[in-house]
C-alpha positions as CSV (number, residue, x, y, z in Angstrom):
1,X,8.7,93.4,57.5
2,X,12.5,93.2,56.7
3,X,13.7,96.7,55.9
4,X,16.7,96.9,53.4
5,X,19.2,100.1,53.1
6,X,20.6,101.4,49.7
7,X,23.9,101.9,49.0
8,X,23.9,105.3,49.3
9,X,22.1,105.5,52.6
10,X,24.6,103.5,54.1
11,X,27.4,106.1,52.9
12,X,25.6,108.7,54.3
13,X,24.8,106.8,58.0
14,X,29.1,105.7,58.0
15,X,29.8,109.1,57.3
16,X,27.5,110.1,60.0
17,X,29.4,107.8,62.6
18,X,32.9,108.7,61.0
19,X,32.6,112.3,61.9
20,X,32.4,112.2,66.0
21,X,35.3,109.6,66.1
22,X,38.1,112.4,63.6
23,X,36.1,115.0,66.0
24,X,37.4,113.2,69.2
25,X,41.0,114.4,68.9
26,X,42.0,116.5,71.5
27,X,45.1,116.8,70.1
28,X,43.9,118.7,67.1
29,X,41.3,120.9,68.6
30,X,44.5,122.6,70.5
31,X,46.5,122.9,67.4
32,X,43.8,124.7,65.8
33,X,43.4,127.0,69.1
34,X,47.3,127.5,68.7
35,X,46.7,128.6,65.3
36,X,44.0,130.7,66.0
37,X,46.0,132.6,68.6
38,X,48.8,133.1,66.1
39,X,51.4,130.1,66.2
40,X,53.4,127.9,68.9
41,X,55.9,130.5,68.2
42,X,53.9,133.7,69.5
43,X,52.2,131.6,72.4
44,X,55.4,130.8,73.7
45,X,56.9,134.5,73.2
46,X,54.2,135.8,76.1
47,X,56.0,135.7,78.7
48,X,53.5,137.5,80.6
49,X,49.6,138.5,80.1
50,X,47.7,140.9,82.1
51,X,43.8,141.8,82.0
52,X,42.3,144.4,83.9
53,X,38.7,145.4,83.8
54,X,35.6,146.7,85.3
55,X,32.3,145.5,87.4
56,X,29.1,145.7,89.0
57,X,28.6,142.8,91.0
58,X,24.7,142.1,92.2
59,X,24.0,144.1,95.0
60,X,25.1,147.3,92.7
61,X,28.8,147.7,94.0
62,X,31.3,148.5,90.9
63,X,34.1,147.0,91.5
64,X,37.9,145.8,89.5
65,X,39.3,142.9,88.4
66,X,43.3,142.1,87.7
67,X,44.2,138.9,86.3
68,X,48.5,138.4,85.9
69,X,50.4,135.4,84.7
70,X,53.9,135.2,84.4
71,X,56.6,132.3,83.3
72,X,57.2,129.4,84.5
73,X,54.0,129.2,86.5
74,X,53.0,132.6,88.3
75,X,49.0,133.4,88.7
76,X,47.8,136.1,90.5
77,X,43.4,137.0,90.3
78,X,42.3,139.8,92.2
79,X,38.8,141.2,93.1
80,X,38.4,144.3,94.5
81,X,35.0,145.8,96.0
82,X,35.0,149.0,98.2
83,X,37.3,147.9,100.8
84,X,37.2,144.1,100.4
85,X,40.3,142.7,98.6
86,X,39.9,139.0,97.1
87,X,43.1,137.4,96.2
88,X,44.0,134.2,95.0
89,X,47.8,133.8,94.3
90,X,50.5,131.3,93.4
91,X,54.2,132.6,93.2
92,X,56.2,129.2,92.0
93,X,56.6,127.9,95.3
94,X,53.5,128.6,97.6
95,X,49.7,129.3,96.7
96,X,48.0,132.1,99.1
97,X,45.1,134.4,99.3
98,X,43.8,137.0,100.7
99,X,39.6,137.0,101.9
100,X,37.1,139.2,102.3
101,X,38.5,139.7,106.2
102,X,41.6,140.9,104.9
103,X,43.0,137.7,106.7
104,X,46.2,136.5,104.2
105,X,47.4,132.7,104.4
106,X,49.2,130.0,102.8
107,X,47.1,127.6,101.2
108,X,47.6,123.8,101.4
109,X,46.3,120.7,100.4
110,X,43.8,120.4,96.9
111,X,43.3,124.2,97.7
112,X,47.1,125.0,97.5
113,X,47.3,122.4,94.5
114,X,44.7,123.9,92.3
115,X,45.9,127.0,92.4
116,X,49.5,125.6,91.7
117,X,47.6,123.9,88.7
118,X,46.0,127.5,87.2
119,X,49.5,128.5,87.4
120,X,50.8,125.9,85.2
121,X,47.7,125.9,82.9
122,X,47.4,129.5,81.7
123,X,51.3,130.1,81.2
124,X,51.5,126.7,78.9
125,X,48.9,127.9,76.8
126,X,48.1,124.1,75.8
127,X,51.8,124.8,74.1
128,X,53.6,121.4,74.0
129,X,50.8,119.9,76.3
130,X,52.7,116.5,76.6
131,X,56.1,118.1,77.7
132,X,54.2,120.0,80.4
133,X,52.6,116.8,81.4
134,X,49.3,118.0,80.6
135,X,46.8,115.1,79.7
136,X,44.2,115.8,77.3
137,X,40.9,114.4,76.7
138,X,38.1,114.8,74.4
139,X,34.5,114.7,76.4
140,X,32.1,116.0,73.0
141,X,30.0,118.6,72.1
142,X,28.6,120.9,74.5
143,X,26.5,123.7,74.3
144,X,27.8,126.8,75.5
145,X,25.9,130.3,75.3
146,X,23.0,128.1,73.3
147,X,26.1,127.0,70.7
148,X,28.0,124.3,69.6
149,X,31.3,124.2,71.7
150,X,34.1,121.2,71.7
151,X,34.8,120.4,75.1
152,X,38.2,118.7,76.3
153,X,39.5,117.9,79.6
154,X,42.8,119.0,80.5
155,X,44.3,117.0,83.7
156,X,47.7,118.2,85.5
157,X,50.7,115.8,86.7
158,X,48.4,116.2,90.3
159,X,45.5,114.5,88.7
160,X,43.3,118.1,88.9
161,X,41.1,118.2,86.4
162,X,39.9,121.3,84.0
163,X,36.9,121.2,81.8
164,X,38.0,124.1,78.5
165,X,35.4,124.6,75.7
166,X,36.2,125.7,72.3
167,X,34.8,127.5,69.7
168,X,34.4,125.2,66.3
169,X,34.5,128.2,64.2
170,X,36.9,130.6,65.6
171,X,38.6,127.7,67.4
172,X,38.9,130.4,70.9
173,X,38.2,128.9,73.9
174,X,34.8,130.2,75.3
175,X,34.3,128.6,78.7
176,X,36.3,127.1,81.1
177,X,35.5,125.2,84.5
178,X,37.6,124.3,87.5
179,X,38.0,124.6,91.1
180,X,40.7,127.2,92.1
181,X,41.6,127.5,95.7
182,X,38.5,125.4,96.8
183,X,36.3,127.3,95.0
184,X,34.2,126.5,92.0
185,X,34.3,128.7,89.0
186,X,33.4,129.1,85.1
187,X,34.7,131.5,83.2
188,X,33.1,132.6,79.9
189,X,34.9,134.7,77.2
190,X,33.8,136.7,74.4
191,X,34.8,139.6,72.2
192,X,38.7,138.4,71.9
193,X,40.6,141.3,70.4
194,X,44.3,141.4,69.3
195,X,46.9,142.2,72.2
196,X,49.8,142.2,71.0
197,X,50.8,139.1,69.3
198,X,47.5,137.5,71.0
199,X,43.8,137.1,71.3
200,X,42.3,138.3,74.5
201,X,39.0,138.2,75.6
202,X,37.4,141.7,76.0
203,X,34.3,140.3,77.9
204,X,34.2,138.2,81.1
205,X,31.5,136.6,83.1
206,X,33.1,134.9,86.0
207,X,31.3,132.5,88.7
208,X,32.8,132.0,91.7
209,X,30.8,130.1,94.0
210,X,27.4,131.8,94.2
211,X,29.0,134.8,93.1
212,X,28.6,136.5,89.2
213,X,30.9,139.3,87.9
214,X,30.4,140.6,84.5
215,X,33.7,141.8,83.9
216,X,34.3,144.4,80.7
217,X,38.2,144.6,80.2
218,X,40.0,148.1,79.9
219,X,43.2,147.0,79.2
220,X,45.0,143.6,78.1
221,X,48.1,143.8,77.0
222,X,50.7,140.8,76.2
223,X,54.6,140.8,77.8
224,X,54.3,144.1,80.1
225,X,56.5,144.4,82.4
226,X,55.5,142.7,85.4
227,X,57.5,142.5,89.0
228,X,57.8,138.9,91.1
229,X,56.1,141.3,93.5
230,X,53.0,140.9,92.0
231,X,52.6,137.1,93.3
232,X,54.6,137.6,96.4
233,X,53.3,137.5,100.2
234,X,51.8,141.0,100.5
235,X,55.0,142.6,102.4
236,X,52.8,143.6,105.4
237,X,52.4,140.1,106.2
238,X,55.9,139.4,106.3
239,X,58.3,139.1,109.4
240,X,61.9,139.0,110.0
241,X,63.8,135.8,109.2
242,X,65.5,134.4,112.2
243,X,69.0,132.9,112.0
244,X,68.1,130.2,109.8
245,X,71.6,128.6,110.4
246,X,71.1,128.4,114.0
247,X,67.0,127.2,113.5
248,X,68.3,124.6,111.1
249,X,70.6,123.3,113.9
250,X,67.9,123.5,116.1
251,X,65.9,121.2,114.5
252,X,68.5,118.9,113.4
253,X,69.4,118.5,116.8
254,X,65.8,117.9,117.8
255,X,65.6,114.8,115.4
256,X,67.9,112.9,117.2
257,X,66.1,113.5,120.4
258,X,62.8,112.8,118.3
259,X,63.9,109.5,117.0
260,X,64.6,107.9,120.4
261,X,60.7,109.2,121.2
262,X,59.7,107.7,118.0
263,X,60.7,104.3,119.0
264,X,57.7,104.8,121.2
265,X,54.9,104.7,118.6
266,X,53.5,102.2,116.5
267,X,50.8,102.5,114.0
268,X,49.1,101.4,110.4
269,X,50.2,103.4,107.2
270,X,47.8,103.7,103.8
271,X,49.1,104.2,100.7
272,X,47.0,104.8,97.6
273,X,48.7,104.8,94.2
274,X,47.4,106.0,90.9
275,X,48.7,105.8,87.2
276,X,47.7,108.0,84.2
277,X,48.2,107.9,80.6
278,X,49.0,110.3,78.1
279,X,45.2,111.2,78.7
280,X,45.0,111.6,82.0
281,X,43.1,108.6,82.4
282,X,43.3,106.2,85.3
283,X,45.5,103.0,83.9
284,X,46.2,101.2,87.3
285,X,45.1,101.9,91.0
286,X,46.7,100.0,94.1
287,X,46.6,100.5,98.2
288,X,48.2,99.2,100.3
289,X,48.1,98.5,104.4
290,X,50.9,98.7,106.8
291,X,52.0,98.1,110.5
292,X,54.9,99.9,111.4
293,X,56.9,101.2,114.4
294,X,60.4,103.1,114.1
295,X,64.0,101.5,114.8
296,X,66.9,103.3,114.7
297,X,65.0,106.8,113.4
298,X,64.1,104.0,110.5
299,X,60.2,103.2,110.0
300,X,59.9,99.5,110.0
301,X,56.9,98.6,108.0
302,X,55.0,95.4,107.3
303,X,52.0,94.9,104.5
304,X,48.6,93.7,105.6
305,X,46.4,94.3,103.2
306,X,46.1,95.1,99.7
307,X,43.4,96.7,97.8
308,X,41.6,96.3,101.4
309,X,41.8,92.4,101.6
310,X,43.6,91.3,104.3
311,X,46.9,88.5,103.1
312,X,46.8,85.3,103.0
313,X,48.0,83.1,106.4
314,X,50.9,82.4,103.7
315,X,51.4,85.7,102.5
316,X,51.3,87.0,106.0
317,X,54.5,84.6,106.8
318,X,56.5,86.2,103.8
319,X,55.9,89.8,104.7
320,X,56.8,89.0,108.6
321,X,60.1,87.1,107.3
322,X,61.1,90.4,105.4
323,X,60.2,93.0,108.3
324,X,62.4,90.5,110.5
325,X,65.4,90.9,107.6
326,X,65.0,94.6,107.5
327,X,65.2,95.2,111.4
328,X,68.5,92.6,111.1
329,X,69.7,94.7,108.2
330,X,69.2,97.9,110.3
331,X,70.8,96.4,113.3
332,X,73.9,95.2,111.4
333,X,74.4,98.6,109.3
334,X,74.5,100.5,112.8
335,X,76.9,98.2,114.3
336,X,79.1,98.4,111.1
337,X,78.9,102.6,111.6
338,X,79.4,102.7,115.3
339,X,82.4,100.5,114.8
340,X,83.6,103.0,112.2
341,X,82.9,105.5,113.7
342,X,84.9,104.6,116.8
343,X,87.8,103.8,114.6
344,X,87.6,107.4,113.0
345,X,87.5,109.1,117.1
346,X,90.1,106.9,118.0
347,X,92.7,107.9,115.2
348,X,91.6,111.5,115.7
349,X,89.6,111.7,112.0
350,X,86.7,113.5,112.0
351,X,83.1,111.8,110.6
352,X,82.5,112.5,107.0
353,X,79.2,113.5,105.8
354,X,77.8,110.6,103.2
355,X,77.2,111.8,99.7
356,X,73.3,111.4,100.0
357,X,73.2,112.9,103.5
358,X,71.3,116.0,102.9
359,X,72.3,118.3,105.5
360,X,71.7,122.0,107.4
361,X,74.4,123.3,105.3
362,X,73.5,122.0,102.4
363,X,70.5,123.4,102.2
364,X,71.7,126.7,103.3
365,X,73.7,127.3,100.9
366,X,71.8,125.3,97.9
367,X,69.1,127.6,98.6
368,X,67.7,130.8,99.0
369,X,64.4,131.8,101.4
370,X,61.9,134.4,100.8
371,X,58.5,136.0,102.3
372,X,58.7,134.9,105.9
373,X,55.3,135.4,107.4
374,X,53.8,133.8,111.0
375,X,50.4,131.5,110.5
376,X,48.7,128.9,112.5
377,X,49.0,125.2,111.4
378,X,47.1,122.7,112.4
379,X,45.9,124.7,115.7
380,X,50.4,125.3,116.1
381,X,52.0,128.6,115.7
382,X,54.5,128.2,112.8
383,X,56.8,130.1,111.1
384,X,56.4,129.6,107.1
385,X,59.1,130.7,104.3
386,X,59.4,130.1,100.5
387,X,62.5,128.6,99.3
388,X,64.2,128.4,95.2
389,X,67.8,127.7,94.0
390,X,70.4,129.5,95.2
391,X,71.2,130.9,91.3
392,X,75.1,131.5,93.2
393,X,75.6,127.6,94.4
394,X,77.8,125.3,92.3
395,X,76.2,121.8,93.1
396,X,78.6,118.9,92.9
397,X,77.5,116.0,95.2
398,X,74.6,114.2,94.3
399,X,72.8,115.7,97.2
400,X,73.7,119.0,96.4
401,X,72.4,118.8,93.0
402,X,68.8,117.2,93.9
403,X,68.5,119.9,96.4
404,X,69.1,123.1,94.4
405,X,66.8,121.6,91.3
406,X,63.8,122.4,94.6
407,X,61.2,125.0,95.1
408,X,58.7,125.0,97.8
409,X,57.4,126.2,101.0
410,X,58.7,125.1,104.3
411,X,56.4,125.1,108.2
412,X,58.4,125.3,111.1
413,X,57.0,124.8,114.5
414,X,60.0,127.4,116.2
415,X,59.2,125.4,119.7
416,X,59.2,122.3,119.2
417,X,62.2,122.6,116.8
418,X,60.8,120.6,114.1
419,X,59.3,120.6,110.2
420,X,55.4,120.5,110.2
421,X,55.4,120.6,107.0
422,X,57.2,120.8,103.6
423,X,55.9,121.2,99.8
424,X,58.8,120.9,97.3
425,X,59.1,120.4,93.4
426,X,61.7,120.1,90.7
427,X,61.9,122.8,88.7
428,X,63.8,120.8,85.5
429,X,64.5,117.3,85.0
430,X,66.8,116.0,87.0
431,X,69.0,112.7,85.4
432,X,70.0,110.1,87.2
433,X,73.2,108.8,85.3
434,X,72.8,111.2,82.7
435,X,69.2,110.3,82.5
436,X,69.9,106.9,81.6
437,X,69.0,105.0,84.5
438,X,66.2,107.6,85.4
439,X,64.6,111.0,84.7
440,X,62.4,112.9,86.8
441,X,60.7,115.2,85.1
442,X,60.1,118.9,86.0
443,X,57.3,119.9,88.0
444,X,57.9,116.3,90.3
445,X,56.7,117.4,93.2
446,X,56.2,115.6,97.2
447,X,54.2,116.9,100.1
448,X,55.7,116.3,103.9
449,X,53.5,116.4,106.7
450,X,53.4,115.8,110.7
451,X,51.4,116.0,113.5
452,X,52.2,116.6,117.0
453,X,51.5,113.6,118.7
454,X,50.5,113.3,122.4
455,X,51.8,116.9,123.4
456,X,55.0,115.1,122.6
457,X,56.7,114.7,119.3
458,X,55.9,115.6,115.8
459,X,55.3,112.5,113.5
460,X,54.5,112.0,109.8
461,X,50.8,112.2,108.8
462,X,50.8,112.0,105.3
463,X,52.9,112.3,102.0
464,X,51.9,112.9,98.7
465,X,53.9,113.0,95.5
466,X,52.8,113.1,91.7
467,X,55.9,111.8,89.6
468,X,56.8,111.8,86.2
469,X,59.3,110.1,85.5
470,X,61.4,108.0,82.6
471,X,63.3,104.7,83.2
472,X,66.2,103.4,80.9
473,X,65.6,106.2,78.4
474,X,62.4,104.1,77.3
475,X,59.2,103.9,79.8
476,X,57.7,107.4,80.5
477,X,55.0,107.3,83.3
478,X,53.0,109.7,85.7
479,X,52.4,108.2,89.1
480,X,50.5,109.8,92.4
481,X,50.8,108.7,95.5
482,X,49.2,109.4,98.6
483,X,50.5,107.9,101.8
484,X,48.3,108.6,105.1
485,X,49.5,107.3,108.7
486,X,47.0,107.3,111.7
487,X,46.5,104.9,114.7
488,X,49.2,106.1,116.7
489,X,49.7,104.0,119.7
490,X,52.1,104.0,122.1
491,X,53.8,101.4,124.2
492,X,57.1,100.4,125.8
493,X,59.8,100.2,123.3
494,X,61.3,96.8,125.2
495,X,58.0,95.0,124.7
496,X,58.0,94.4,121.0
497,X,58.9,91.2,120.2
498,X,55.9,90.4,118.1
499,X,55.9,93.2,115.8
500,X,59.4,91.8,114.5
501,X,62.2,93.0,117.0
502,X,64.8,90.2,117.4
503,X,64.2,87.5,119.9
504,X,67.2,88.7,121.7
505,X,66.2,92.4,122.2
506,X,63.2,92.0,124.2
507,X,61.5,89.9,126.8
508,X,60.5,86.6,124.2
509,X,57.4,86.4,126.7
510,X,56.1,89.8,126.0
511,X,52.3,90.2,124.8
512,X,52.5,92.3,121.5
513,X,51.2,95.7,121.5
514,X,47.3,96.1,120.9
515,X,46.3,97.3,117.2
């Protein structure tokens, strides 16, 4: 039996389908959370909010609870049970906590990251989302407490992502979820009262891990006065700087030695690259495969494989040609410097630095370094300091600008005289050509990491860098990138021939080195 609809029934099932498709706009549920909590204008006033209550976690223990964020990007979350001191921390250029044990360390990796990400999160307020390079995403309804809740997904420039719930009516957000510092938590609020120019929640149920603390707030107040202390290394965990100048040296020096070593080593690079949208959606996903061995303190790469299929016989022929160029290219720029170089000793001139060299005093002097504390990296003893601009150094070199637009965190294995690792990030937009050939955005960030090799020499193990970026004033685009080298093998530097040295620098004869 054919079944016919009226004309009003259809109305009323396209009205039905209408309404989730205006619902699914992310961009809207925020505005009306901005509204709720007062205006752009009043969100963007707190320059900082702190929230400190009470609890009784499950075996009976009361215990307190401090939450603090400050602008740009400062988070610091506290616990506090009888003498056990939870801290998770991020201070605009490292993320840290403190456990149970009382043991306080740096945090790297996704665990470093997220809590780099909370940072970013709760002092943007969803505020201008797209300028902080914030994705946004609606998922749908949810039910949250046994009621209607709109739930979006907010994803930073790292690709992290955070699930935040919304109340329809009040338009507050009621729940959010995310790892922070490797752990899983949810976070429900309720009873938001004004502080201030704000909305704060005066009820908390947090869930961290396996762990439940109903939290009842005593005070929350909006643009107190709170010190950089507050996010800062604990000042018990701090040491003396060395002479930095003189450590700087040290490792600079090193290099040279460790690029003759380097020449040693071959082995096989990944890198992974991921786009987003607006979003935070995935647009386009490539890897890649590499040989490589060093020449010259330069990494001489050639592709193998992309998206894990091996090239094509043909392929294979172009990407040899190229490495064959580049080790050309490398031997004729050296010749070309060593010959100018000579000329310069010989006429009694002294070598000039080149305007992209980067070097020991730059840095020095482009930045400053704080909270100095010992740790143990990757089973080394390393000495770990914060750096930020230098607010007193007058960049003019290119150099000298890129570097004092940095923040990070710096490893430095004191022995060996090297960098074990190295977290940086722009903090504003830095213009190439007045931003009209290119503009990296703020919060651009790398990751630089080694390994010590054979009880012998520190070499990469992986990069990672999440760009945003806009080229000729028109394209805008968020790229990560995540480069991992393994495979280290070494062999003798004069029996290379067949991973591309020139014919006439090795034995023509010589097996190449095994993969």
């Amino acid at each position: 039996m054919r079944t016919t609809l009226s004309i009003g029934a259809l109305l009323i099932l396209a009205t039905a389908i209408a309404v989730p498709a205006r619902a699914q706009d992310p961009e809207k549920i925020i505005d009306q959370y901005i509204k709720a909590q007062g205006g752009a204008k009043s969100l963007a006033k707190a320059q900082t909010i702190s929230i400190e209550g009470t609890f009784t976690n499950a075996d009976g223990k009361n215990g307190t609870y401090t939450f603090d964020t400050k602008l740009p990007n400062r988070y610091y979350s506290e616990l506090v049970i009888g003498d056990q001191n939870v801290v998770e921390a991020y201070n605009g250029k490292s993320a840290w906590h403190r456990t149970t044990n009382g043991d306080i360390t740096t945090l790297v990796g996704v665990d470093g990251t997220q809590l780099e990400a909370a940072g970013q999160y709760y002092n943007s307020h969803l505020v201008n989302a797209k300028k902080n390079k914030l994705g946004v995403a609606f998922i749908g309804h949810a039910q949250v407490r046994g009621k209607d809740a709109l739930q979006i997904e907010v994803t930073t420039p790292a690709g992290l992502k955070r699930d935040v719930f919304f109340d329809p009516q009040s338009h507050l957000i009621v729940k959010e979820s995310a790892a922070i510092g490797g752990i899983e938590q949810e976070i429900y609020y309720d009873d938001y009262r004004a502080a201030g120019s704000l909305k704060l929640p005066y009820k908390i149920e947090l869930h961290r891990g396996s762990d439940t603390y109903q939290i009842a707030v005593t005070q929350a107040s909006v643009n107190s006065t709170i010190g950089e202390r507050v996010f800062d290394f604990p000042k018990k965990s701090q040491v003396q700087l060395p002479d930095l100048k003189a450590l700087f040296k040290e490792v600079d020096d090193n290099q040279k030695a460790i690029d003759k070593i380097k020449e040693n080593y071959a082995g096989t690079r990944n890198e992974e690259e991921t786009e987003y949208d607006k979003t935070g959606k995935v647009t386009k996903h490539e890897t890649h495969e590499y040989t490589f061995f060093y020449l010259d303190g330069d990494e001489i790469s050639t592709l193998t494989k992309k998206d894990g299929k091996p090239l094509s016989e043909e392929e294979q022929d172009k990407e040899n040609k190229k490495t064959q160029k580049a080790i050309e290219d490398i031997q004729k720029n050296k010749a070309k410097k060593d010959a100018k170089e000579e000329k310069q000793k010989e006429e009694g001139k002294d070598k000039k630095d080149d305007d992209d060299d980067v070097g020991i005093e730059t840095f020095l002097r482009a930045a400053q370094f704080v909270n100095p504390r010992r740790e143990r990296f990757r089973g080394q003893d390393v000495l770990v300091f914060d750096f930020e601009p230098n607010p007193e150094f007058k960049p003019h070199k290119l150099a000298e600008k890129v570097v004092h637009e940095l923040a990070g965190v710096i490893w430095v294995d004191e022995k060996a005289h090297d960098v074990a690792r190295l977290e940086a990030y722009f903090v504003g937009d830095f213009r190439f050509a007045g931003g009209v050939v290119a503009n990296l955005q703020k919060g651009t960030s790398f990751v630089f990491e080694q390994g010590y090799i054979n009880d012998e020499v520190w070499l990469p193990t992986y990069e990672e860098a999440h760009v945003g970026v806009r080229v000729l004033l028109v394209k805008g685009f968020k790229v990560n990138a995540v480069t991992r080298y393994s495979d280290y093998k070494k062999f003798n530097v004069d029996s290379v021939a067949a991973i591309g040295k020139p014919k006439d620098s090795a034995d023509p004869s010589a097996d190449p080195p095994k993969q």
